[in-house]
N, C-alpha and C positions, 0 to 999 in steps of 0.2 A: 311532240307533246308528251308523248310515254315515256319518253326516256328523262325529261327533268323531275320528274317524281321521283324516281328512281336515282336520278345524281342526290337529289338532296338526302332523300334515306341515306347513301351512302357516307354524306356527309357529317347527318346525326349521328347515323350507327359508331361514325369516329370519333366524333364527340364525347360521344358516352363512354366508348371502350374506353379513351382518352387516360381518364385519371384512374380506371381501373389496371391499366397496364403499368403507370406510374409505379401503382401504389405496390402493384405485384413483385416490380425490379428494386424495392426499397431494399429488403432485406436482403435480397444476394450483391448489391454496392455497398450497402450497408455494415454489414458483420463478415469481416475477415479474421482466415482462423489465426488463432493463438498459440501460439508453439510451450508445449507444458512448462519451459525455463520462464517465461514470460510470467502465464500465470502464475506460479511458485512465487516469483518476485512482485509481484503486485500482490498476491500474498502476502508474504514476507513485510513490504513496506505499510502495511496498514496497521503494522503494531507496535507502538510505542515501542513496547518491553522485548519485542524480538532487536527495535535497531538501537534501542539501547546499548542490548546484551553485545551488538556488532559493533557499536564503538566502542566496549569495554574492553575487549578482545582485541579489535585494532591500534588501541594506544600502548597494549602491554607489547605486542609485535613491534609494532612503532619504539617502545624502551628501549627492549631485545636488541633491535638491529642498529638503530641510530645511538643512544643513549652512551653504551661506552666509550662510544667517539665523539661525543660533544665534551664530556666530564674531562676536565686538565689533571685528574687523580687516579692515581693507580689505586686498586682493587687492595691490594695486598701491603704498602709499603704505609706508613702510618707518617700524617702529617705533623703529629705534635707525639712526642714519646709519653706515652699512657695518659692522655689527657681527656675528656670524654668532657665536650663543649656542646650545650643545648645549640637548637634549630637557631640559625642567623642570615644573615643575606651573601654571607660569602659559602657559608654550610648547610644549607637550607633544611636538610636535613639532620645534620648534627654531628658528630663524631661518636666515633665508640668508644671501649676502654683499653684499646691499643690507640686509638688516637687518628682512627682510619675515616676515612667520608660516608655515612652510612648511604648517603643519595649514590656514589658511585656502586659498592659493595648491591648495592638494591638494584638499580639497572644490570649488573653481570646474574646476578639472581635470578632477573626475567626470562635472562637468554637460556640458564639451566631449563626454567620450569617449560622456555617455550621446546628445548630440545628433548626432555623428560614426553611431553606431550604429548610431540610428534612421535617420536620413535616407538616410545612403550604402545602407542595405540596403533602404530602400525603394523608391531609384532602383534596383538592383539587380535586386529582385522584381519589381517592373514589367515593365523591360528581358528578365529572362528566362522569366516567364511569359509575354509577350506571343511572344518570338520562339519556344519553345518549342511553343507552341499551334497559331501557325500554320504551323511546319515539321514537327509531329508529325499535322496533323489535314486539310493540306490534303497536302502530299507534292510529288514532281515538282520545278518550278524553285523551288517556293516554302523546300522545304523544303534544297536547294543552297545556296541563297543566305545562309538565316541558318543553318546549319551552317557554312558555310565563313568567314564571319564570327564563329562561335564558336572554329573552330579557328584564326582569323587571333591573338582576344584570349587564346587562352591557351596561342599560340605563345611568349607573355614572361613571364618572371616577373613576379609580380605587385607586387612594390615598383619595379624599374625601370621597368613600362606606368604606374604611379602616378608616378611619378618624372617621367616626359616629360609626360605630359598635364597636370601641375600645372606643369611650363615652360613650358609652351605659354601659358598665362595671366601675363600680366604684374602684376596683383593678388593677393595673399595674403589668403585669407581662408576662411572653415568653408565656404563654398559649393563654394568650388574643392574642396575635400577632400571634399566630400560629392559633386561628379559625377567625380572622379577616381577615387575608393574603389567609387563605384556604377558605374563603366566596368570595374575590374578583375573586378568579383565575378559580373557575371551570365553569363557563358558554360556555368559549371558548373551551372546553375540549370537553363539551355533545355537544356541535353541530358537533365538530372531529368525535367522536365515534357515533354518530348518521348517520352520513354518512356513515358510512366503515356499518354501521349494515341493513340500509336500501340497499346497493349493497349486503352483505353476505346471507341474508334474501331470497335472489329469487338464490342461486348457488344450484346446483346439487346434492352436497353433505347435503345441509341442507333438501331439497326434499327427500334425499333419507331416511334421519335421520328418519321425517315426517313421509314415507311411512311405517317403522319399528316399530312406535306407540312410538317413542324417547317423552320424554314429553318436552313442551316448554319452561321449566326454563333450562333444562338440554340443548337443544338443544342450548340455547342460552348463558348459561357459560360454556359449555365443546366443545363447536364446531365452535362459530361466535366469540365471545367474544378475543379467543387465539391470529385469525386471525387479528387484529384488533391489536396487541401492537407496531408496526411500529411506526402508527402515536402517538402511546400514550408516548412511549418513547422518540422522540422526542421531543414532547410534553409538556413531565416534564421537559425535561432538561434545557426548556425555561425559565418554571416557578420557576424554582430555582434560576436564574438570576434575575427574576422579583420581589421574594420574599426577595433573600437580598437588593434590590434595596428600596421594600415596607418599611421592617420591619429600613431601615438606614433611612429612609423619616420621620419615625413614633417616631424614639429614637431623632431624630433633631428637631423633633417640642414639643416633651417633652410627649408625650402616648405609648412610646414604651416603652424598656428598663428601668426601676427604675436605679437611681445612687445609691450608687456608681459602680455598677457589670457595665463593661466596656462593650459598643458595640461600633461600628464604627461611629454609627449615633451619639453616647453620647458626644464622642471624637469631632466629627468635631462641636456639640453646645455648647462642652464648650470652644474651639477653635478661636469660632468668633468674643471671643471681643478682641481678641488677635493676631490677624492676620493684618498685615502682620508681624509685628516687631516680634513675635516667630512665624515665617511661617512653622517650623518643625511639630507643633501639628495638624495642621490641611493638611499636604501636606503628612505624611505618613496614615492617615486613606482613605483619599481622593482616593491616588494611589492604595491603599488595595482594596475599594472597586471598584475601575474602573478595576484594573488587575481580580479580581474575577465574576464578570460580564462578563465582553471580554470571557474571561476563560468558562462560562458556555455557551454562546451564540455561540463561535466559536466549542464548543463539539456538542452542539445541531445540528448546522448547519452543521457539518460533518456527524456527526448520521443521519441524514436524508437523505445528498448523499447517504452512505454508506447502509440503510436498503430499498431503492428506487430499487420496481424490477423490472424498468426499466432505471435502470443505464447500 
């Protein structure tokens, strides 16, 4: 008789626990973690104007790499001798005043600005991650010296420091414009990466590197450096806007691009004694490079909501 009072307690007492222990196992079934690439990207997809900015940016690569293989016209050789024919459905674009395709000439363009992009901004990243790291993580003369070499480069503007150092070269050619572009752009980089290295420099983890007898080159490309590509990636994707903007500045005043191989910049100087009466030649390079700009700047500018760990 004592022991069925006792079964049934038992029984209540499960009862009740019942949907208390349900409720307690919710949130550990519930919420699994999120790997930072994840967040970044659901991030990233909740802004119009960041996947915008990502399809502006991918149809210019998409020109770049497909486009001068679809076009049945060579870049260079002119269809009609000196004849400059408005936009039509066999020329969609139009002809110039040699007589050439300006839709094909504009696709080979893409592939300069997309090669202009890459390159200059990777001499750039280099250039200012390198001096950035060592003037943020070692300090003292080390870190005078390329500061004041940061502040020497962006004592000038940056189209006239482009402007001399592509003089200084007596050859024209995408090299020159990719160490001229990549000399203007990385000052603003090493003071970036200087900051995130002089906060990373005093955390916990780097002490603890320290106290393991970790050495300070390792410590500081295998452990500060990683943490640190937020802002770098943002960063570049600035620079890439700002490099096809440079290297279009540099083909318009006549030191960039050699003629006849097509850039955008080449396009809109040969454009302007022609303008307005053939407004086609200079309104489709114009809009190419305004939509590719917008297009990096609005990525960038997503990129950095989206990599912000305090979004």
């Amino acid at each position: 008789m004592s022991e069925r009072p006792t079964d049934n307690m038992k029984i209540a007492t499960a009862r009740n626990d019942g949907p208390r222990n349900d409720l307690s196992l919710k949130p550990a079934t519930a919420s699994r973690g999120e790997g930072p690439m994840r967040t970044a990207w659901r991030r990233f997809r909740r802004s119009p104007m960041a996947l915008l900015g990502l399809w502006l940016v991918g149809i210019m690569i998409a020109a770049a790499l497909i486009g001068p293989w679809v076009t049945p016209y060579a870049y260079d050789e002119p269809i009609k001798h000196s004849a400059t024919d408005a936009p039509s459905w066999r020329h969609p674009l139009g002809l110039d005043q040699n007589g050439r395709d300006v839709m094909t000439r504009a696709f080979y363009g893409a592939r300069v600005s997309l090669q202009v992009a890459l390159a200059a901004t990777v001499v750039a990243v280099a250039l200012g991650i390198f001096a950035g790291a060592m003037a943020g993580y070692f300090g003292r003369w080390t870190d005078e010296l390329f500061m004041r070499a940061a502040d020497a480069f962006s004592a000038f503007p940056g189209i006239l420091l482009a402007v001399a150092i592509t003089a200084a070269f007596r050859t024209r050619s995408l090299m020159v414009v990719f160490i001229a572009l990549g000399l203007v752009g990385w000052s603003g980089l090493a003071r970036i990466v200087r900051s995130q290295v002089l906060t990373l420099r005093e955390e916990e983890f780097v002490q603890a590197a320290r106290a393991l007898g970790v050495g300070r080159m390792r410590i500081l490309f295998r452990h500060i450096l990683p943490n640190c590509l937020a802002p770098v990636i943002v960063t570049s994707t600035l620079l890439m806007a700002g490099n096809i903007l440079g290297e279009a500045g540099l083909s318009f005043l006549g030191i960039g691009v050699e003629p006849p191989y097509p850039s955008w910049g080449v396009m809109l100087a040969e454009a302007r004694s022609w303008f307005p009466l053939y407004w086609w030649m200079s309104a489709f390079p114009g809009v190419a490079i305004a939509l590719t700009v917008l297009g990096f700047n609005l990525l960038g500018d997503g990129l950095r909501d989206a990599l912000d760990p305090k979004g």
